[in-house]
DRENPA-3360 file (N, C-alpha, C; in nm, 2 decimals, always signed):
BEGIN
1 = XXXXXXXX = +7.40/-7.48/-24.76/+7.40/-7.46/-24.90/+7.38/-7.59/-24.97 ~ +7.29/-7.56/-25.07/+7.22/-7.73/-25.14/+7.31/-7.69/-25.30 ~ +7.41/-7.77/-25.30/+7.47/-7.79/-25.48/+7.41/-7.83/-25.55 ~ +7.40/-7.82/-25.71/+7.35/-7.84/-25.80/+7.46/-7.93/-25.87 ~ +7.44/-8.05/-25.92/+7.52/-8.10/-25.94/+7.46/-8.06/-26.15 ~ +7.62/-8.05/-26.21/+7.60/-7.95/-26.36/+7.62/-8.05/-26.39 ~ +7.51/-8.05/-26.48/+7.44/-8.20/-26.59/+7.50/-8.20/-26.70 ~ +7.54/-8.07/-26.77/+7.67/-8.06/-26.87/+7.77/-8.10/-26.84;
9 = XXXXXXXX = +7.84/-8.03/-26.75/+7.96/-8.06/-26.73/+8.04/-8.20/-26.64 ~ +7.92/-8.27/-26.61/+7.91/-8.39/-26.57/+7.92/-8.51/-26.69 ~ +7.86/-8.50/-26.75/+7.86/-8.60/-26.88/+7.96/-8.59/-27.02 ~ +8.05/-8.52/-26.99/+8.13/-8.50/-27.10/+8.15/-8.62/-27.22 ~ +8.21/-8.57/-27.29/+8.21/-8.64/-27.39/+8.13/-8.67/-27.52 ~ +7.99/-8.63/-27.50/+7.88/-8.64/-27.55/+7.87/-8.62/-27.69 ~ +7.78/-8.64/-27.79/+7.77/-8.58/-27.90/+7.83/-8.74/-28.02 ~ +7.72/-8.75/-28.14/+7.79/-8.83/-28.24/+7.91/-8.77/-28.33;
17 = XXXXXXXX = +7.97/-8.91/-28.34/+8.09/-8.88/-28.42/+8.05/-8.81/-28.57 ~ +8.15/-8.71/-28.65/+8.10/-8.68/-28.76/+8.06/-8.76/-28.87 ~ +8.02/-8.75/-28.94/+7.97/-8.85/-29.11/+8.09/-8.84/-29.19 ~ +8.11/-8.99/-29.25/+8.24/-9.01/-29.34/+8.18/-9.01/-29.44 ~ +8.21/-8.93/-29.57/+8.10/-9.03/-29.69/+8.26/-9.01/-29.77 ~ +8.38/-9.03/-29.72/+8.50/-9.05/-29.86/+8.47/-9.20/-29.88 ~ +8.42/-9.26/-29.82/+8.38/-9.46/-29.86/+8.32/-9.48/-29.99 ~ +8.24/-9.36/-30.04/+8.10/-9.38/-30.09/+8.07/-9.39/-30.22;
25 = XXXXXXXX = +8.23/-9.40/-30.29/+8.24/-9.37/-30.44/+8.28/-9.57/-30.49 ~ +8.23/-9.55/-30.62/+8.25/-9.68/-30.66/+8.38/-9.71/-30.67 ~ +8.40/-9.88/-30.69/+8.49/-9.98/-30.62/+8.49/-10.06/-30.79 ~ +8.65/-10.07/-30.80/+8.65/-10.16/-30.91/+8.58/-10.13/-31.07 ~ +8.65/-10.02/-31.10/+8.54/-9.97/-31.25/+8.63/-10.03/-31.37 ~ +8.73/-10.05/-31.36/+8.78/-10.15/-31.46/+8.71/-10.23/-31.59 ~ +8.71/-10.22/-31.70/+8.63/-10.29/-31.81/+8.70/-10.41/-31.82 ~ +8.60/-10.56/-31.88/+8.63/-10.67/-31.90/+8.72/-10.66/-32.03;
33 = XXXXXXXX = +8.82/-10.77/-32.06/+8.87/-10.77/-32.18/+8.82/-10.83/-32.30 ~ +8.86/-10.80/-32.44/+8.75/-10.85/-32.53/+8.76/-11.01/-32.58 ~ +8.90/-11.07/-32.50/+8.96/-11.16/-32.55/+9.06/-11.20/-32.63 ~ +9.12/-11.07/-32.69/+9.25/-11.08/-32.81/+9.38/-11.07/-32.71 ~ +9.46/-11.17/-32.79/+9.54/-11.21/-32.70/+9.62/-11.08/-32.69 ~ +9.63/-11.01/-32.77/+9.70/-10.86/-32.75/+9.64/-10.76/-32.62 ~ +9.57/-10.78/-32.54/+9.49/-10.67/-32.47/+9.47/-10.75/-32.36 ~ +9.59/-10.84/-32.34/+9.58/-10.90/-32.21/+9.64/-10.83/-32.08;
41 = XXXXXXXX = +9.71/-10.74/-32.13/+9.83/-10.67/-32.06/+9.70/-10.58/-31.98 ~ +9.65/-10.47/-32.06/+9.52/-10.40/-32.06/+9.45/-10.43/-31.92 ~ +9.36/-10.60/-31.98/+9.33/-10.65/-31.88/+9.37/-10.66/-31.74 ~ +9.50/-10.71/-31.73/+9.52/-10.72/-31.63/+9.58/-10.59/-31.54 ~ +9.61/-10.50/-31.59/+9.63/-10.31/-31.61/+9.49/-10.30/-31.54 ~ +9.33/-10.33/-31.60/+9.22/-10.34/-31.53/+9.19/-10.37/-31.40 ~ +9.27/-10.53/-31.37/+9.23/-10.59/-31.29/+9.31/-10.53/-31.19 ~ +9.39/-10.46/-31.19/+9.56/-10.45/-31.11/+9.49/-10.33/-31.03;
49 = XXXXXXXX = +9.40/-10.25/-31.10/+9.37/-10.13/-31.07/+9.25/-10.16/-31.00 ~ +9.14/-10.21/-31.04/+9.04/-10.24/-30.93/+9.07/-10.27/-30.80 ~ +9.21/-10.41/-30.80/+9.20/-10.44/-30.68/+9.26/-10.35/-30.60 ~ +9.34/-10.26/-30.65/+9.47/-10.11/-30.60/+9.31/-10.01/-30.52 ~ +9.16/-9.98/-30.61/+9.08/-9.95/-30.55/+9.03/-9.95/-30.44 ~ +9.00/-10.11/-30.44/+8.95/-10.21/-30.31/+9.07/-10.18/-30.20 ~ +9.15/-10.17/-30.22/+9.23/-10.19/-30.10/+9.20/-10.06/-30.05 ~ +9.17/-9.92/-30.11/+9.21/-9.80/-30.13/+9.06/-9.76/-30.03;
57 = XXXXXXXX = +8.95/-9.82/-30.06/+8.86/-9.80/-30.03/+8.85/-9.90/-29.86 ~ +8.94/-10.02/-29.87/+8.91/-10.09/-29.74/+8.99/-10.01/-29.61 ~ +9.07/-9.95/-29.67/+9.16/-9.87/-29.55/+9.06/-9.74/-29.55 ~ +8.99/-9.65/-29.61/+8.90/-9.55/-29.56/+8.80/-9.68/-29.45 ~ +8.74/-9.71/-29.49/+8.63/-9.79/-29.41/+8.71/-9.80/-29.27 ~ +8.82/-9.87/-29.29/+8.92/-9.89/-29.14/+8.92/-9.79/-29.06 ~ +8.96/-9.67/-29.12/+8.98/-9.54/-29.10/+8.87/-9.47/-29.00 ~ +8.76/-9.51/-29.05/+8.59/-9.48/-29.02/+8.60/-9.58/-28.90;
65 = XXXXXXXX = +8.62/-9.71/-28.87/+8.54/-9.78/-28.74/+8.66/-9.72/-28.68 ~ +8.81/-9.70/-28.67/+8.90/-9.65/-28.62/+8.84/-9.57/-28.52 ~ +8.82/-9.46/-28.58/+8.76/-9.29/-28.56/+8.63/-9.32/-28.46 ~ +8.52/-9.43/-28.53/+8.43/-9.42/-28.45/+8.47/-9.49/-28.26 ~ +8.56/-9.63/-28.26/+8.60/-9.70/-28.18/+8.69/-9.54/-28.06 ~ +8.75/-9.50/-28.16/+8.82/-9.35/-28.04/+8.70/-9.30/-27.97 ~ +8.59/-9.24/-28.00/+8.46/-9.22/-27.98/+8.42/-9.27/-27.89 ~ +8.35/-9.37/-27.88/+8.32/-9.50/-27.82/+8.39/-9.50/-27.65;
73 = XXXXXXXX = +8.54/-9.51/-27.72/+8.59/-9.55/-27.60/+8.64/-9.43/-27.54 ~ +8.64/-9.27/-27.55/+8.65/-9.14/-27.49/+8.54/-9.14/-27.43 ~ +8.39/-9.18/-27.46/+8.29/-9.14/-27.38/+8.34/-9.25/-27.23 ~ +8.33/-9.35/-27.29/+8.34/-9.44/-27.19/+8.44/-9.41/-27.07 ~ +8.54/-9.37/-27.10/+8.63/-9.32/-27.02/+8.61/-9.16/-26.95 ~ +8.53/-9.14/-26.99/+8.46/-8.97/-26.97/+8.35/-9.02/-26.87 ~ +8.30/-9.11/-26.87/+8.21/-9.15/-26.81/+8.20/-9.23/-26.67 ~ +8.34/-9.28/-26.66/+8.43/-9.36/-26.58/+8.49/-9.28/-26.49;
81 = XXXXXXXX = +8.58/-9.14/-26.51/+8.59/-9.06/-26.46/+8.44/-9.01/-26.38 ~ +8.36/-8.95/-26.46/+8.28/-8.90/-26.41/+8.20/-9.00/-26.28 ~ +8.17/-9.10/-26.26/+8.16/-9.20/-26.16/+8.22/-9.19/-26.05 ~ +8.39/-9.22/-26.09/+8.44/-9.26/-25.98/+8.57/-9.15/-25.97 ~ +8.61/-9.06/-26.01/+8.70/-8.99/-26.00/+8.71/-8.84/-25.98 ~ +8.58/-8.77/-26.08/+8.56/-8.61/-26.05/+8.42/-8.61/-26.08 ~ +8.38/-8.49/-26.06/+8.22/-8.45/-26.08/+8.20/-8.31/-26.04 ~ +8.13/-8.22/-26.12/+8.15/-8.10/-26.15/+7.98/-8.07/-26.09;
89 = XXXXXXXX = +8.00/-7.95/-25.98/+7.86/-7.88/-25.92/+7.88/-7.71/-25.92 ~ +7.74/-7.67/-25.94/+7.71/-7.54/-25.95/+7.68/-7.50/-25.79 ~ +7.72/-7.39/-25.74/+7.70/-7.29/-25.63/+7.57/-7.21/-25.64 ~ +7.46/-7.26/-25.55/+7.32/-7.21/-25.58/+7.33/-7.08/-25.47 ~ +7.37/-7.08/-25.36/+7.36/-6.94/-25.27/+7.49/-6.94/-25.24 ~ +7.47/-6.81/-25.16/+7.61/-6.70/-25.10/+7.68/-6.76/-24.95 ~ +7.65/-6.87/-24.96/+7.70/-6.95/-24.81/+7.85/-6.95/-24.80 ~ +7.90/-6.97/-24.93/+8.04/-6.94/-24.90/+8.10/-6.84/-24.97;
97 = XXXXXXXX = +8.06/-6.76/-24.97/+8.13/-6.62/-25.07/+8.20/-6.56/-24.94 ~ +8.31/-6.52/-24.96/+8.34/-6.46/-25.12/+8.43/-6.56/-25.20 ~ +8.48/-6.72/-25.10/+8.56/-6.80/-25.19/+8.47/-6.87/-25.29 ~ +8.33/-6.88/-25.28/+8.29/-6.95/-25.36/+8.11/-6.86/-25.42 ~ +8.08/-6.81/-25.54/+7.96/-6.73/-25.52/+7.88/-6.81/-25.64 ~ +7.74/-6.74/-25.59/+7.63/-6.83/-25.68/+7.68/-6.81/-25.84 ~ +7.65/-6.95/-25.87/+7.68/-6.97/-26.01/+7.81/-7.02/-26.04 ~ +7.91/-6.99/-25.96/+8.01/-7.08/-25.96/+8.00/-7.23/-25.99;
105 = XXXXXXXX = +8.10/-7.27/-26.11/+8.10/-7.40/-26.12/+8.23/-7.47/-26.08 ~ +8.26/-7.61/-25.96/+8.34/-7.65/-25.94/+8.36/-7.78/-25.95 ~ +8.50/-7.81/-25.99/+8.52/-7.99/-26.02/+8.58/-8.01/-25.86 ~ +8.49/-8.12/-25.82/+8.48/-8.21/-25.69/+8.60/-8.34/-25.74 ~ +8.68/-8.34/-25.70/+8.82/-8.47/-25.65/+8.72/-8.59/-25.57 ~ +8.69/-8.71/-25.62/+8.60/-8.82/-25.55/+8.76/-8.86/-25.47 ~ +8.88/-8.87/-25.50/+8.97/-8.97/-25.46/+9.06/-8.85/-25.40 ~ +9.00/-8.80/-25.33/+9.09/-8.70/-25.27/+9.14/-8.75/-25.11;
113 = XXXXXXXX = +9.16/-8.86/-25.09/+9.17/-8.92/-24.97/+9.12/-8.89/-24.86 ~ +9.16/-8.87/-24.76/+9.16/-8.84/-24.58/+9.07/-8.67/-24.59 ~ +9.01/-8.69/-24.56/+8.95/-8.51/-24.52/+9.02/-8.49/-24.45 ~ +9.07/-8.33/-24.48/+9.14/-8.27/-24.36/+9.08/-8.11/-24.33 ~ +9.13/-8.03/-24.22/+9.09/-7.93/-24.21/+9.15/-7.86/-24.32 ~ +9.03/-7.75/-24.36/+9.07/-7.63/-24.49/+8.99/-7.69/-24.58 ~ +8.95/-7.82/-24.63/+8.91/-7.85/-24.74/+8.77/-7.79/-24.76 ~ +8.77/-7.77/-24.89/+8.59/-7.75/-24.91/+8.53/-7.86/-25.00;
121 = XXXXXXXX = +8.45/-7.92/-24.92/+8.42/-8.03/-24.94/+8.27/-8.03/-25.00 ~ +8.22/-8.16/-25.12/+8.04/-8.18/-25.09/+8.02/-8.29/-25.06 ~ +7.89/-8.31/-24.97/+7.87/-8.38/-24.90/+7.70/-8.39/-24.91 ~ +7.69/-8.50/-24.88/+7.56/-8.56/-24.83/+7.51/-8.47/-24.74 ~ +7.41/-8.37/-24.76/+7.39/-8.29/-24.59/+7.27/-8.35/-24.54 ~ +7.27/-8.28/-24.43/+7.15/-8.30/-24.33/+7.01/-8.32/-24.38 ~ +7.00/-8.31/-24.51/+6.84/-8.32/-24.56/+6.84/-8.41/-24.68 ~ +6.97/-8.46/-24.70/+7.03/-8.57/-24.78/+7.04/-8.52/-24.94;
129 = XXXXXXXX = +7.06/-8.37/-24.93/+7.11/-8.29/-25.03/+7.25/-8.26/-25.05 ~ +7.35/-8.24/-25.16/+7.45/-8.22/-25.21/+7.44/-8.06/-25.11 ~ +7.56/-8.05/-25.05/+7.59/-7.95/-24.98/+7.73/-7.92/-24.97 ~ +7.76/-7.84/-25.00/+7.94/-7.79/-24.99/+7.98/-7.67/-24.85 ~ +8.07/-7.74/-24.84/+8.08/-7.64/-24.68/+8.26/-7.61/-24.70 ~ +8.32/-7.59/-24.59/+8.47/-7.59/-24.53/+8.53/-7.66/-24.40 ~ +8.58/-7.73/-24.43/+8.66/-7.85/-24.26/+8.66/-7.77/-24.17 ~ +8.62/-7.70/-24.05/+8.73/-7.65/-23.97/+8.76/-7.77/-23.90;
137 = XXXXXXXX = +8.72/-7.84/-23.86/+8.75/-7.92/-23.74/+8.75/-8.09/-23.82 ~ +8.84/-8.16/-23.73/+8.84/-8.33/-23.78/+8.80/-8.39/-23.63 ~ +8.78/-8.55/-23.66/+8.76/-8.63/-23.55/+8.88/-8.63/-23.45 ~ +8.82/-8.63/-23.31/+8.96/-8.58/-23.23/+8.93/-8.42/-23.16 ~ +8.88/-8.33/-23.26/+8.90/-8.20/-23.25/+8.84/-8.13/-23.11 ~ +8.89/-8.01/-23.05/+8.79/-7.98/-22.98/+8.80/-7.82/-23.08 ~ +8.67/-7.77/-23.11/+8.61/-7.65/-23.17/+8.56/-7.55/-23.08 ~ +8.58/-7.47/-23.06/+8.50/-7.35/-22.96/+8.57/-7.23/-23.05;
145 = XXXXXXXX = +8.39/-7.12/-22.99/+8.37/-7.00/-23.03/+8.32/-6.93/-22.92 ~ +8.36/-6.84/-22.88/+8.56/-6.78/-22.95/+8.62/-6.75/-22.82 ~ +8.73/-6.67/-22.89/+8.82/-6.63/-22.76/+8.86/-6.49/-22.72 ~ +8.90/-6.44/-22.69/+8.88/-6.28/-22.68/+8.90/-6.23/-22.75 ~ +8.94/-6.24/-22.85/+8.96/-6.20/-22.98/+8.86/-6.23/-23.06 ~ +8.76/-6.29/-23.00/+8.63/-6.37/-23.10/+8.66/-6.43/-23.22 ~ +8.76/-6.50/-23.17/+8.80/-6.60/-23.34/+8.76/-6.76/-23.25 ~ +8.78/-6.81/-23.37/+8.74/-6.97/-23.37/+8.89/-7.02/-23.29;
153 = XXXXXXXX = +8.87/-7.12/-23.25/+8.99/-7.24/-23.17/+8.98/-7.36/-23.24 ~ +9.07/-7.40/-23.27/+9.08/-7.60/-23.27/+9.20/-7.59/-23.17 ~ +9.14/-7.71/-23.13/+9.23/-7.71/-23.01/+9.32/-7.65/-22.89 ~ +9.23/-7.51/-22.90/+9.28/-7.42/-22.81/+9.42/-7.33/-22.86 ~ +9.42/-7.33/-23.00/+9.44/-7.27/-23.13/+9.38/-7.20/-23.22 ~ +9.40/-6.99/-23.23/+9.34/-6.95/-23.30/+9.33/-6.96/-23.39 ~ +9.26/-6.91/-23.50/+9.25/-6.92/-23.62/+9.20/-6.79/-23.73 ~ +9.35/-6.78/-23.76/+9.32/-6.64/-23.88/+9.20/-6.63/-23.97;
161 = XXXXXXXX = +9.08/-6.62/-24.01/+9.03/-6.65/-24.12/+8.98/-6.57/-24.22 ~ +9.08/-6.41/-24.21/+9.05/-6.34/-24.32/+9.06/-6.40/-24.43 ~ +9.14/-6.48/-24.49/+9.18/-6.51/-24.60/+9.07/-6.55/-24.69 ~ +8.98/-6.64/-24.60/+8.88/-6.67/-24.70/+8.72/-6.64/-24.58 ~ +8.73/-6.60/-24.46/+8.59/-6.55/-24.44/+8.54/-6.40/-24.51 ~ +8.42/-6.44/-24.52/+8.33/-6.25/-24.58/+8.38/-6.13/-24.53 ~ +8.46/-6.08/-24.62/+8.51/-5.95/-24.54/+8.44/-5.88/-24.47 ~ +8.27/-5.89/-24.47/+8.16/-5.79/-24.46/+8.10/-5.88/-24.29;
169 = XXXXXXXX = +8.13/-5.99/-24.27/+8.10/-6.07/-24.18/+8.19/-6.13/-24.05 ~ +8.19/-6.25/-23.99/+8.25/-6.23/-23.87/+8.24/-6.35/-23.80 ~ +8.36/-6.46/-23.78/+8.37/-6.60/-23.70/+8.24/-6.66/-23.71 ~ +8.14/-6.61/-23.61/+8.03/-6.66/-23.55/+7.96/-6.55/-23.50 ~ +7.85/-6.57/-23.50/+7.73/-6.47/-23.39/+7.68/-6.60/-23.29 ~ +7.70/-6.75/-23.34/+7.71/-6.84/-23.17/+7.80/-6.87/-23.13 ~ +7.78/-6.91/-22.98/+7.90/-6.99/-22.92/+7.86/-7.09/-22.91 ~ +7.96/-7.17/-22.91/+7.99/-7.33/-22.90/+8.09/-7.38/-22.86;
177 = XXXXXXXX = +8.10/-7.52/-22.81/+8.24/-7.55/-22.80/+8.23/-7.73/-22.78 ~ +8.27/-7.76/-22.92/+8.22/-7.91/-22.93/+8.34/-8.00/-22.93 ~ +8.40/-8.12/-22.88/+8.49/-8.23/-22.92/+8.36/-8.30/-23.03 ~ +8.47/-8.34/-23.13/+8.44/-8.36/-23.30/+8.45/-8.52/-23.24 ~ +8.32/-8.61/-23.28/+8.33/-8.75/-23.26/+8.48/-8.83/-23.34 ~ +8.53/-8.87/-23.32/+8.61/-9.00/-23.43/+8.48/-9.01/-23.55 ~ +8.54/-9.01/-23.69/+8.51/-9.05/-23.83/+8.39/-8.93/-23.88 ~ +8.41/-8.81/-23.75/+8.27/-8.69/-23.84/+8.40/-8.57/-23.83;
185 = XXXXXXXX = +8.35/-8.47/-23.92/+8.39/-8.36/-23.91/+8.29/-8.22/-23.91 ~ +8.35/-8.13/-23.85/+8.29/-7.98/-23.79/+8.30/-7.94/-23.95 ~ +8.20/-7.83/-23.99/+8.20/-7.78/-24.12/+8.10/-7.66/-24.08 ~ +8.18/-7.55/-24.17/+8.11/-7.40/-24.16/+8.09/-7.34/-24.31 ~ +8.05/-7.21/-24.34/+8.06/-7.21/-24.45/+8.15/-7.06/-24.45 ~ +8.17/-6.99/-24.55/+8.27/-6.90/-24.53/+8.20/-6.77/-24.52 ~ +8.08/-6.79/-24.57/+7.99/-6.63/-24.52/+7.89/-6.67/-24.43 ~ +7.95/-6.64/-24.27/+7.90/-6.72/-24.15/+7.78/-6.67/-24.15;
193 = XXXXXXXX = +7.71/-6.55/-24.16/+7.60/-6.50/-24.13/+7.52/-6.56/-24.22 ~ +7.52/-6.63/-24.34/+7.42/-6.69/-24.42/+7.47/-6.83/-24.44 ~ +7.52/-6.95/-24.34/+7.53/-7.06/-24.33/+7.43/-7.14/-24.26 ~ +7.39/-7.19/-24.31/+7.32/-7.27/-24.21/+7.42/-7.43/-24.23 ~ +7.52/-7.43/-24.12/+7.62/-7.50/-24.12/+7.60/-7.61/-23.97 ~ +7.74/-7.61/-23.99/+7.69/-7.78/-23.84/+7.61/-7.66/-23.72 ~ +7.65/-7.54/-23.74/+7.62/-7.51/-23.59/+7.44/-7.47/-23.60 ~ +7.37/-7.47/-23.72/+7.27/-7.49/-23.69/+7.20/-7.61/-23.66;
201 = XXXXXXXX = +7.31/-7.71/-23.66/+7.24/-7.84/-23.65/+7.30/-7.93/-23.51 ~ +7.34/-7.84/-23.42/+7.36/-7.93/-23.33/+7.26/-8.01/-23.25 ~ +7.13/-7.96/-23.26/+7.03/-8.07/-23.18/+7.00/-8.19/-23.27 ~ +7.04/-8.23/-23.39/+7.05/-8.33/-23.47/+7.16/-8.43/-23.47 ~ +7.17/-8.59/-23.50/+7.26/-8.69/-23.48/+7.37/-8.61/-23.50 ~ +7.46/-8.68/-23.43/+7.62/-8.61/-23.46/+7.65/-8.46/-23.37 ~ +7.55/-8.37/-23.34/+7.54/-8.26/-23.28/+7.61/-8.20/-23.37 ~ +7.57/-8.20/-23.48/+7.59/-8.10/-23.60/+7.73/-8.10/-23.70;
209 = XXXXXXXX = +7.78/-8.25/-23.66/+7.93/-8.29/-23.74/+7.84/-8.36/-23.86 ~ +7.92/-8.41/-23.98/+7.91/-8.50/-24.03/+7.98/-8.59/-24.02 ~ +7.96/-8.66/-24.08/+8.05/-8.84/-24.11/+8.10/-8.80/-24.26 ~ +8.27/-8.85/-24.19/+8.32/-8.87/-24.31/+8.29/-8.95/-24.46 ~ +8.21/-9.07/-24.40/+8.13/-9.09/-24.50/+8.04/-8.99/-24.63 ~ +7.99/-8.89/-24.52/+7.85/-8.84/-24.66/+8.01/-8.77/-24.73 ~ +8.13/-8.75/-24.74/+8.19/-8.71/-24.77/+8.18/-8.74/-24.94 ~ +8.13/-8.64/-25.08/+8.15/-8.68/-25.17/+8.27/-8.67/-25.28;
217 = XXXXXXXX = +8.36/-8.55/-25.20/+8.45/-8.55/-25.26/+8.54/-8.35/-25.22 ~ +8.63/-8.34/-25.23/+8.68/-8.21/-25.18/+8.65/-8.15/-25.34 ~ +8.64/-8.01/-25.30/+8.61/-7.92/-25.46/+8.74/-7.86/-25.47 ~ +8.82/-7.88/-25.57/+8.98/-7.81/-25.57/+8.99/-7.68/-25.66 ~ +8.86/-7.69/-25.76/+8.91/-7.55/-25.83/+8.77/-7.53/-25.91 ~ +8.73/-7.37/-25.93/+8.64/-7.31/-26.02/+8.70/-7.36/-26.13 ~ +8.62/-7.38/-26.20/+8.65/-7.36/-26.39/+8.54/-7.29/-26.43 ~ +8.44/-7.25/-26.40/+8.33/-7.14/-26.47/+8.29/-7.02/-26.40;
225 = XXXXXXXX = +8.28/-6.90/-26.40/+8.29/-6.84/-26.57/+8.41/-6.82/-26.54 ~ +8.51/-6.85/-26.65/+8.60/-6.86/-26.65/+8.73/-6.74/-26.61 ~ +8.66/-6.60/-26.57/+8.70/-6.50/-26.53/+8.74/-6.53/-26.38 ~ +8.67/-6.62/-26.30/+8.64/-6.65/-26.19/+8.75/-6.77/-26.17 ~ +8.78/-6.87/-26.26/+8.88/-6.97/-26.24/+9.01/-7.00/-26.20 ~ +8.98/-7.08/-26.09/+9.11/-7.08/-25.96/+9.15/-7.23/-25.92 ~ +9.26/-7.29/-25.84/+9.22/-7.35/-25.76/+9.16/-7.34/-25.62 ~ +9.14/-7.41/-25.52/+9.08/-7.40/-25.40/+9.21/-7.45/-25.32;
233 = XXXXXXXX = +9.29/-7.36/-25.26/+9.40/-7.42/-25.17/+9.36/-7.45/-25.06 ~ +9.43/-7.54/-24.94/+9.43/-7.50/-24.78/+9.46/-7.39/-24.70 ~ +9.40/-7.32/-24.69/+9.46/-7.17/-24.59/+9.51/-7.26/-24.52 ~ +9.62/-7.13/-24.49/+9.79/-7.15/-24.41/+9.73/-7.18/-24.30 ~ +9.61/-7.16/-24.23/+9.60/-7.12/-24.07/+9.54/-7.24/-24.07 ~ +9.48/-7.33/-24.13/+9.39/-7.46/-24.15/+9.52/-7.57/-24.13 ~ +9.65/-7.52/-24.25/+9.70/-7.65/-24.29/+9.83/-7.66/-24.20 ~ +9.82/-7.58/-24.05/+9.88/-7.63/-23.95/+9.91/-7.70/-23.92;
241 = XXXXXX = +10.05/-7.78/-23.82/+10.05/-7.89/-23.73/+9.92/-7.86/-23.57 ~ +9.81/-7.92/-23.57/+9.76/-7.94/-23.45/+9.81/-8.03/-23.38 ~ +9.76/-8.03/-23.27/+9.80/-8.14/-23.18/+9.72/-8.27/-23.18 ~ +9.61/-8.26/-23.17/+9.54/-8.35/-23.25/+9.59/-8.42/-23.37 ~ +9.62/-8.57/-23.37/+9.65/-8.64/-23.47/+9.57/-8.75/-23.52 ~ +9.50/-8.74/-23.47/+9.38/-8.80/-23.47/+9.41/-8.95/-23.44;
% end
């Protein structure tokens, strides 16, 4: 499955600050005095008030770069995030439904540490496209399909996967049985029959793992359409003690 990385919901922050025009009225209307010594009070009643204006008007102005500098520095920080912290992709096919279906939009965790099994992760794929899959397997692992039960193994360890495989679908229609190199990981998608996942790519480098590297980040939760909005946990059967510790 190739992600769409969402150009909206990627750039947040966006948009000019509103127009201030409370600045825009005159400063200082006070009249001169005529010079009798009696109308000095007046005058300076004038002058007392213009400058009460000026000040009145220097603190909206403040007010205004204030407002715009909040601006300024929310995009920046929206933007900073977006770099190095989260980044939000659209689900273009049914490769992982029913946890994840077309049009789905999900915020990707960049600092989500160590990949582990369960996660759903995007990644750099095989054709150097944004691609979102699910861990089953880490470096260390041995993976095979299946066992008389026709379920998947890590490590010679079944693995429940109603919770989040296609109810309509089924483990695998191949067999395999791979040890996962050190620094790649095994990746499937949750509607096996429409994945084209590691296990079509085993005659390719890696024999169909990735590298932790193309790793771009785990996707932890829908936020769009918002009927649909969840987070993305570890299934129980993923977030085992294996024997593998890698």
């Amino acid at each position: 499955m190739i992600v769409e990385p969402d150009s909206k919901a990627a750039e947040p922050g966006k948009g000019a600050p509103g127009e201030d025009t409370a600045g825009d009225g005159p400063v200082g209307d006070g009249a001169a005095g005529d010079g009798a010594a009696g109308e000095s009070t007046a005058g300076g009643d004038a002058a007392g008030g213009g400058a009460k204006g000026a000040k009145k008007s220097s603190g909206k102005g403040g007010g205004l770069r204030e407002s715009v500098l909040l601006v300024v520095s929310g995009v920046v920080v929206a933007l900073l995030l977006h770099m190095f912290v989260i980044a939000s992709f659209e689900i273009p096919s049914e490769s992982m439904e029913n946890t994840l279906q077309r049009g789905d939009r999900v915020v990707v965790n960049k600092l989500h540490g160590e990949t582990e099994r369960g996660d759903v992760v995007v990644f750099t794929g095989w054709r150097d496209e944004y691609t979102i899959k699910r861990v089953i397997a880490v470096g260390g692992d041995t993976v095979r399909c299946c066992d008389a039960q026709g379920r998947i193994t890590v490590n010679g360890v079944p693995l429940d996967e109603k919770p989040y495989l296609h109810p309509d679908d089924f483990p695998s229609g191949d067999k395999f049985e791979k040890v996962v190199p050190k620094g790649r990981l095994w990746v499937m998608g949750d509607h096996r029959s429409a994945s084209a996942d590691s296990r079509a790519h085993e005659k390719q480098e890696g024999e169909g793992t990735i590298s932790e590297d193309q790793v771009i980040g785990r996707a932890f939760a829908i936020y769009w359409p918002f009927s649909r909005a969840t987070v993305l946990s570890t299934p129980d059967t993923l977030a085992r003690t294996f024997t593998n510790t890698r």
